[in-house]
Every structure is written in C-alpha cells, then in structure tokens.
N, C-alpha and C positions, 0 to 999 in steps of 0.2 A: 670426743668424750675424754673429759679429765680421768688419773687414775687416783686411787683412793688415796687419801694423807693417812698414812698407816699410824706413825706419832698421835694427829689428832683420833684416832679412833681409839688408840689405847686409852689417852687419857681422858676424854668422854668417856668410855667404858671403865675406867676404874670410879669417877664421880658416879655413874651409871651405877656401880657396884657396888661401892659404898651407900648408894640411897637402896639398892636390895636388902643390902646387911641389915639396916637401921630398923629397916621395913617388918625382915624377917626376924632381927629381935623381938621389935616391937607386937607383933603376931604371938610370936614360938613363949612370952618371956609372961610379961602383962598384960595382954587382950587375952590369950586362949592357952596360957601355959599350963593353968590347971588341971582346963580338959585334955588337953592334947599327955600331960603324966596320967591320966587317968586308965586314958585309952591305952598307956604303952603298957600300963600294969594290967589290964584288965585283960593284955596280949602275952604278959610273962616276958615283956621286953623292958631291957635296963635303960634306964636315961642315957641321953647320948655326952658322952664322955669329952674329953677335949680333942682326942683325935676327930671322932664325930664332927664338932663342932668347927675346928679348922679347915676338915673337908668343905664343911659348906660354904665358910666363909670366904675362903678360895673358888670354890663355884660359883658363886654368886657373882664374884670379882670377871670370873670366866664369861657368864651371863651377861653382862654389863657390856665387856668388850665385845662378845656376838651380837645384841642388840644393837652398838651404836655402826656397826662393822654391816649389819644386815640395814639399816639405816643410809650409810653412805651407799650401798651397793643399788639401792634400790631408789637414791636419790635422783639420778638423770631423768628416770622415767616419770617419778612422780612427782617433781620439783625439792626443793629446800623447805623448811619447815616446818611446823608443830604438826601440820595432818600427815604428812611422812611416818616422822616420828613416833607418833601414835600409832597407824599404820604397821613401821617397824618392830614396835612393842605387843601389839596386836600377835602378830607373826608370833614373835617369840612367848608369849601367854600360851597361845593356842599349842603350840608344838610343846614348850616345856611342862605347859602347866595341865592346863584344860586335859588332854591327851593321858598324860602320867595318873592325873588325879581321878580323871574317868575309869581306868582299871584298877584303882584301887575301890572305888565304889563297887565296881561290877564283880571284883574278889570278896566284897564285904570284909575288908582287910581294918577299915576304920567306920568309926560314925559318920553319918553319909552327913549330918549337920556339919560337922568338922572340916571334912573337905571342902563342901558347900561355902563355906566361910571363908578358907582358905583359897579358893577360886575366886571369889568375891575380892577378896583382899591384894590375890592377887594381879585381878584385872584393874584396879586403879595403880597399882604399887608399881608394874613394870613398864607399861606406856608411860606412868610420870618419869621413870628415872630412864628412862630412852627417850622423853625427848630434853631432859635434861642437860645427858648424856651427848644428845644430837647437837644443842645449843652450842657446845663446844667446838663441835665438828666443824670445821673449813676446808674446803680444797684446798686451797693457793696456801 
C-alpha cells in the first residue's frame, strides 16, 4: 500500500474548495439569497458580515481538502476514480451536510424548504468538486 501524496491532496482540496465557494455563493447569493435574508430576519438574525463570510470561505477550503484527503484514503480499497470520488463526496455530504441540516430541521430553526434545497444543492455540489478534486490526485 502506497501512502497518501499529502501536496496532491492539498491542491485537489483547494480546486475542491474553490468549486464549494462558487457553489456556496452561487446558493447563499442568486438562487436563494433572498429567502435564506428572509429567514434570518424573520429569526432577528443580522446578515453575515465579512468575518462570517471568511470563516466560510476558509471552511469550505478546509472541506475540499477532507474530501479529496477522505478520497485518497479510501482509494486502495475502492479503486481510483469518479465512483470513489463520488463515494468520497457522498461520505462527506452525509457527515457535514445531511447530518448538520437534519437538526436544524428537527430544531425548526429554518424553513424545512430552505434546507431542503440546500441538501439538494448540496448533494450534486460536493461529490462534483470531490471528484474534481480527486482528478488531481496521484500517488506517485
């Protein structure tokens, strides 16, 4: 068993990261920005500021890198490839997202369509950019 090219995971994880960012703009900004200010006022919650918004962008970056990271680790057993990496993305949906987003439903903290969407969005958005991500990735 090879050990993991720690270099190519980073940078698979930051491409990985960057297709999070785009994603999460593209979500948080133009698809559902209105509703999602809607919800925050309708909670007496302020828009999220630049600090906010650099935490994410930095998690997301973080996200990337665990995805293509849980990708190579998990590469031996399941072979190289897009079903991995799907696979890999899968993993990390279900843990970061699926998981998080379900107790926010169960809190009735948001509109359960909100989330709903935002699950949706997120299960095409993170297996693409994990196996993106993965594309990069080489042992050797």
């Amino acid at each position: 068993m090879t050990k993991i090219n720690f270099a190519k995971v980073i940078l698979g994880g930051l491409v990985a990261g960057l297709i999070l960012n785009i994603g999460d703009y593209l979500l948080h900004e133009p698809v559902m920005g209105a509703q999602w200010k809607a919800a925050m006022e309708d909670y007496g919650m302020p828009e999220p500021g630049g600090g906010a918004i650099a935490f994410f962008v930095i998690m997301d970056f973080i996200i990337g890198i665990a995805a293509v990271w849980i990708y190579a680790a998990i590469r031996p057993r399941f072979g190289a490839g897009a079903r991995t990496a799907i696979v890999a993305g899968l993993i990390v949906w279900f843990l970061g997202w699926f998981w998080h987003m379900s107790g926010l439903v169960a809190m009735k903290l948001y509109p359960t369509d909100l989330i709903m969407i935002t699950l949706v969005w997120g299960l095409v958005q993170i297996p693409l950019a994990t196996y993106v991500g993965a594309w990069l990735y080489k042992e050797s």
